[in-house]
N, CA, C and O atoms as a DFTB+ gen file, in Angstrom:
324 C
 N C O
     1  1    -168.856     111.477       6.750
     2  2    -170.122     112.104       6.433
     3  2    -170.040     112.653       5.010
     4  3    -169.403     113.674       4.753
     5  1    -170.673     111.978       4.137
     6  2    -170.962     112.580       2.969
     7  2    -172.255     113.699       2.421
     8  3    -173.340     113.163       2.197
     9  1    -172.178     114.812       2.265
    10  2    -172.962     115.918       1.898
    11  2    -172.538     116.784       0.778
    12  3    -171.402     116.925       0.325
    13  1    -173.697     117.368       0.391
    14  2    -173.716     118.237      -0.954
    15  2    -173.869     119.339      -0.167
    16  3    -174.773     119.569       0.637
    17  1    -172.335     120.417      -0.630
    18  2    -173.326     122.107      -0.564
    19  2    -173.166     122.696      -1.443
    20  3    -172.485     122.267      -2.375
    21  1    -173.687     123.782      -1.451
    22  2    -173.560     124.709      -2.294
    23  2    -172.927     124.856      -2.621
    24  3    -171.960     124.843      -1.859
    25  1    -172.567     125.252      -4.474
    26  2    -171.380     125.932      -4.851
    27  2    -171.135     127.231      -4.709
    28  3    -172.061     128.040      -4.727
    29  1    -169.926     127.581      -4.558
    30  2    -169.478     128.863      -4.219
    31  2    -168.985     129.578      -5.652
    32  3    -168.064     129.265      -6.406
    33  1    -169.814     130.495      -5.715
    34  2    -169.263     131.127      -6.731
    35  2    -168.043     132.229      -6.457
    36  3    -167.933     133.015      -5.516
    37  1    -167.152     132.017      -7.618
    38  2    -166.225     132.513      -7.617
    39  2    -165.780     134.536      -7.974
    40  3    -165.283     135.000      -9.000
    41  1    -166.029     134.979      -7.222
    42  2    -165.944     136.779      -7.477
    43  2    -164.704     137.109      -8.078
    44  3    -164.613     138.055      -8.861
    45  1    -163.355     136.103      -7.638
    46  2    -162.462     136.384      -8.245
    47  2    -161.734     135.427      -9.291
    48  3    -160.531     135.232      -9.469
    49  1    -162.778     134.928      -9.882
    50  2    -162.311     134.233     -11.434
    51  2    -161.281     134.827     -12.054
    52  3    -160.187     134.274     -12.167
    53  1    -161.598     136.246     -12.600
    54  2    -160.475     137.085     -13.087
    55  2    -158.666     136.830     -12.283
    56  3    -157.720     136.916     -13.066
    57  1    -158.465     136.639     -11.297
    58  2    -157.666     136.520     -10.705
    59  2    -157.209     134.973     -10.348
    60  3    -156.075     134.530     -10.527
    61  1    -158.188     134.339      -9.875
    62  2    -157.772     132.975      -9.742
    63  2    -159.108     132.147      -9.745
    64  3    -160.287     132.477      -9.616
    65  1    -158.165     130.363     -10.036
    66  2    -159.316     129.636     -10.300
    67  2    -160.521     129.211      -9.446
    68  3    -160.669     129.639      -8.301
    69  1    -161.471     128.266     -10.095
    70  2    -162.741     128.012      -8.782
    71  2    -162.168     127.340      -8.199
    72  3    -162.462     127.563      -7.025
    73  1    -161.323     126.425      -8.275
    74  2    -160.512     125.115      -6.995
    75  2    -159.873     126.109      -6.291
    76  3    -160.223     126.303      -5.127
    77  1    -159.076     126.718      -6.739
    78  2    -158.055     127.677      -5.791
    79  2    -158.933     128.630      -4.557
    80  3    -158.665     128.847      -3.375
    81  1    -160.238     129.126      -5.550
    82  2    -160.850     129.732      -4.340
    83  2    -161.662     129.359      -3.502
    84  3    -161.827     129.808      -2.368
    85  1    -162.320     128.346      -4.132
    86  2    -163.319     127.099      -3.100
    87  2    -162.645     126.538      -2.242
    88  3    -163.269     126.222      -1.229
    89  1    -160.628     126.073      -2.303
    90  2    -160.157     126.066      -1.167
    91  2    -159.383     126.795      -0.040
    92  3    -158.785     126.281       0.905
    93  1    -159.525     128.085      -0.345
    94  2    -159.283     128.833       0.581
    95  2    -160.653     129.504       1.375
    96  3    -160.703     130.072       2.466
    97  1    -161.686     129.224       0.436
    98  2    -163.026     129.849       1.011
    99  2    -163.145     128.906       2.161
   100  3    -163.060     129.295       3.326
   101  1    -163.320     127.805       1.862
   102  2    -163.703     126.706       2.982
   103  2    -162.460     126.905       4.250
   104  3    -162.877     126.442       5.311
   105  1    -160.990     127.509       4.362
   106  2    -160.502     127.541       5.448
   107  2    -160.749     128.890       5.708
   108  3    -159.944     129.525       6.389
   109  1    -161.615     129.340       5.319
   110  2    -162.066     130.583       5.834
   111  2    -160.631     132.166       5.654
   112  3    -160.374     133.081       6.436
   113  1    -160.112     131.859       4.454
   114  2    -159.045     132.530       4.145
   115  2    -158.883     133.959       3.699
   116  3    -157.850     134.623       3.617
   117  1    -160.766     134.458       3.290
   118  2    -161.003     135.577       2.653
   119  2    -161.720     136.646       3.647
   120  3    -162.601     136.385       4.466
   121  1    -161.300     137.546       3.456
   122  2    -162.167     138.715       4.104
   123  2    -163.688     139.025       3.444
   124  3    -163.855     139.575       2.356
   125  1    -164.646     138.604       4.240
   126  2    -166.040     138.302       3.700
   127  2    -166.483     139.905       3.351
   128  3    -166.977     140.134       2.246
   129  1    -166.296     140.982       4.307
   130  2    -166.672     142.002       3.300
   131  2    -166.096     142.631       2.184
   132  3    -166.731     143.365       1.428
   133  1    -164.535     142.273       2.028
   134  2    -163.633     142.789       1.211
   135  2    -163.989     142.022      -0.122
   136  3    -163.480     142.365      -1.189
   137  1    -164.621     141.279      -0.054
   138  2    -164.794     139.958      -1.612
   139  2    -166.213     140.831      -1.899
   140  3    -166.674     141.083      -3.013
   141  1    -166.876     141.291      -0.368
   142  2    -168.441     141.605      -1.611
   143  2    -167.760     143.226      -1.989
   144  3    -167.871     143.636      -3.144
   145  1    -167.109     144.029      -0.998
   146  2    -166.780     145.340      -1.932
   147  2    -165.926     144.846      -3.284
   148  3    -166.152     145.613      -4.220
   149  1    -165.026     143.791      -3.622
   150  2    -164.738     143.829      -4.739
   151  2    -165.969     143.784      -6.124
   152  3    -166.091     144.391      -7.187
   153  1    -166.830     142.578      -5.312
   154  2    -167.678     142.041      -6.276
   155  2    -168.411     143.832      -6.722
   156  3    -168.466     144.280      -7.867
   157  1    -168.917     144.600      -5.372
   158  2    -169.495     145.679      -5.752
   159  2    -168.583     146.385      -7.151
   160  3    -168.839     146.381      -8.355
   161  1    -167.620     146.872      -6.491
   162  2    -166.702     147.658      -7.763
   163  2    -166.846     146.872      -8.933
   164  3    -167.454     147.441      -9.839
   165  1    -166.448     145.700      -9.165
   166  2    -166.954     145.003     -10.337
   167  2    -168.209     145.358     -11.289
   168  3    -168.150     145.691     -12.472
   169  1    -169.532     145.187     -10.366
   170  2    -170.330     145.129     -10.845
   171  2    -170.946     146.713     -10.867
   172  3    -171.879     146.968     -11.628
   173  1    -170.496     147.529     -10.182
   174  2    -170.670     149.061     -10.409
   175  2    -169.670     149.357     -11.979
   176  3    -170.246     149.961     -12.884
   177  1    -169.002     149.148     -12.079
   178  2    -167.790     149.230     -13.420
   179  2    -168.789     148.510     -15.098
   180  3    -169.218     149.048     -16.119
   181  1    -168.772     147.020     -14.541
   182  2    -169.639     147.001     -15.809
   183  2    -171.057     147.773     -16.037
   184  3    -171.373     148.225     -17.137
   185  1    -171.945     147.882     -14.775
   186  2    -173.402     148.486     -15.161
   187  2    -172.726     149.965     -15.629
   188  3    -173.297     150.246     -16.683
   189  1    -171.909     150.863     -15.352
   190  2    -171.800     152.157     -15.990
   191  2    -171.437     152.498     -17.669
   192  3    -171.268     153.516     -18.341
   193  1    -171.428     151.012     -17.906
   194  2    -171.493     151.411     -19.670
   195  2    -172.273     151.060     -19.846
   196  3    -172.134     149.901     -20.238
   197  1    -173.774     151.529     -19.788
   198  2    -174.990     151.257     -20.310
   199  2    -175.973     152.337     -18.940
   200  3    -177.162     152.611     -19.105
   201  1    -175.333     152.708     -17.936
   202  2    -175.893     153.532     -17.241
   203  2    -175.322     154.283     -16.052
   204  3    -174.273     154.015     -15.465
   205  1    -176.378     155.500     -15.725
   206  2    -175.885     156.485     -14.631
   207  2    -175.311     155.984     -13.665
   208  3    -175.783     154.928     -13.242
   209  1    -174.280     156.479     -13.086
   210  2    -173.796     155.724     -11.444
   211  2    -175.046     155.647     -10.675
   212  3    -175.245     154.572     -10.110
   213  1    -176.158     156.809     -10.505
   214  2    -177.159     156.645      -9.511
   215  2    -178.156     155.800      -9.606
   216  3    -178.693     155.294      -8.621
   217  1    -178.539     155.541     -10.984
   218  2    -178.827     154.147     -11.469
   219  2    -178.019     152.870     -11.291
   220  3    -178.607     151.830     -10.993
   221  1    -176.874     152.891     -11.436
   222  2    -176.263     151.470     -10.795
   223  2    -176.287     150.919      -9.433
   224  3    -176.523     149.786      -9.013
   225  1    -175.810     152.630      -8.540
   226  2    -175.844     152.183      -7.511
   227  2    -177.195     151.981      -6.977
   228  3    -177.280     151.402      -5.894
   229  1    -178.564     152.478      -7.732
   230  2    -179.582     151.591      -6.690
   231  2    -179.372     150.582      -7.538
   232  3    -179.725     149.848      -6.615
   233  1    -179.153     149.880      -8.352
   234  2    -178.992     148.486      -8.734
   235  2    -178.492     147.552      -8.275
   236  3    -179.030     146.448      -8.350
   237  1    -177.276     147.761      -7.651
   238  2    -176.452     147.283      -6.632
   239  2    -177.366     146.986      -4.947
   240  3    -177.601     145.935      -4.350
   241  1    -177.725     148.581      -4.576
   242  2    -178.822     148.250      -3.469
   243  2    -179.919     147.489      -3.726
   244  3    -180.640     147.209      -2.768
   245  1    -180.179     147.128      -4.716
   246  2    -181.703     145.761      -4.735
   247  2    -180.995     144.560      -4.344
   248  3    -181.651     143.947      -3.502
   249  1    -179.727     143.903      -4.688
   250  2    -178.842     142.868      -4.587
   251  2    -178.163     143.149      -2.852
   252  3    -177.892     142.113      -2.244
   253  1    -178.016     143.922      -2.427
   254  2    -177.653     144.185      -0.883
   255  2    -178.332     145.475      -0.428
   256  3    -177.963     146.635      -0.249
   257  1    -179.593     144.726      -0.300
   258  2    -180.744     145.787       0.395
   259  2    -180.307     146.479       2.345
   260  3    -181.041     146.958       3.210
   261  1    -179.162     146.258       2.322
   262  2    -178.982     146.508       3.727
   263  2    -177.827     147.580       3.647
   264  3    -177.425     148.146       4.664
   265  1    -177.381     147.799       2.561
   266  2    -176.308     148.931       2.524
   267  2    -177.036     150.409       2.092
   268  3    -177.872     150.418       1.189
   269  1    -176.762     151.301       2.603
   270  2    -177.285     152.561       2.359
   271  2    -176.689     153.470       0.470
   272  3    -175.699     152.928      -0.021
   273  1    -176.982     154.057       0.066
   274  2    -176.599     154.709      -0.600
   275  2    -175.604     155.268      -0.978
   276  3    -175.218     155.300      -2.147
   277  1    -175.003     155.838       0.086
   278  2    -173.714     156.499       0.550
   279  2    -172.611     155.491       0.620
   280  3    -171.469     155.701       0.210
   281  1    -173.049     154.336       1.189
   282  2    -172.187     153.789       1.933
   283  2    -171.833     152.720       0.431
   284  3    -170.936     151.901       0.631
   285  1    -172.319     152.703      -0.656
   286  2    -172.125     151.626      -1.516
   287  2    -171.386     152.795      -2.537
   288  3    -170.328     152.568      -3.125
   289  1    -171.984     153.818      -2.614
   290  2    -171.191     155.200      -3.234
   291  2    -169.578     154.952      -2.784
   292  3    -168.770     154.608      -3.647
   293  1    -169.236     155.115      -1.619
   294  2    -168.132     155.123      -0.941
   295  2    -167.529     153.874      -1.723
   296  3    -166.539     154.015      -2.441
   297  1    -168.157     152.655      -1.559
   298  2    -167.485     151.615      -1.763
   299  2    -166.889     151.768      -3.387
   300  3    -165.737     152.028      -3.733
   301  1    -167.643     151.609      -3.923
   302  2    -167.139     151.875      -5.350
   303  2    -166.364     152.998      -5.879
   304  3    -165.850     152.845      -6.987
   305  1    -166.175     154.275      -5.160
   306  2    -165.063     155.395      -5.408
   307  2    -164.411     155.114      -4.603
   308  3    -163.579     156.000      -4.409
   309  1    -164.272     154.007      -3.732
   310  2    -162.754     154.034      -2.832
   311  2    -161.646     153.728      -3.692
   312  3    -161.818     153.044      -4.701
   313  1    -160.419     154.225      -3.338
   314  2    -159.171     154.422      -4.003
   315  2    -158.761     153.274      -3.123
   316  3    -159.182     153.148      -1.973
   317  1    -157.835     152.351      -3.767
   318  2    -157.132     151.456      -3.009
   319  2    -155.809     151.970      -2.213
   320  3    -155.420     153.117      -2.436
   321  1    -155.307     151.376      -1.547
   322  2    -154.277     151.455      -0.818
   323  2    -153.247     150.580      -0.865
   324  3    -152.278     150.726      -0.121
């Protein structure tokens, strides 16, 4: 069966390549919320040089309208482990 899907964009370019992660995405190798809290911290990090955290973070909530305020707050000041 030959088919086209979607490309998967890569959140962790910085770290590794699109082949490397397009084939571990497809065996299902990544933790699906742990890739969007990275992508969040990412993209909370660059919007704060040019603006307020409370401004980013509703910026962030237009792109994942299902996370609360708090809860995307949290994500982006979490300290790793």
């Amino acid at each position: 069966m030959n088919y086209q899907s979607k490309p998967i964009e890569n959140p962790l370019r910085d770290l590794i390549d699109d082949k490397t992660f397009e084939d571990l995405y497809r065996h299902n190798l990544f933790n699906e919320k742990a890739l969007r809290d990275y992508k969040i911290r990412r993209m909370f990090k660059d919007m704060r040089r040019f603006m307020s955290a409370g401004d980013a973070i509703d910026k962030i909530r237009e792109e994942y309208p299902y996370l609360q305020f708090d809860t995307v707050r949290k994500i982006v000041y979490q300290i790793n482990k």
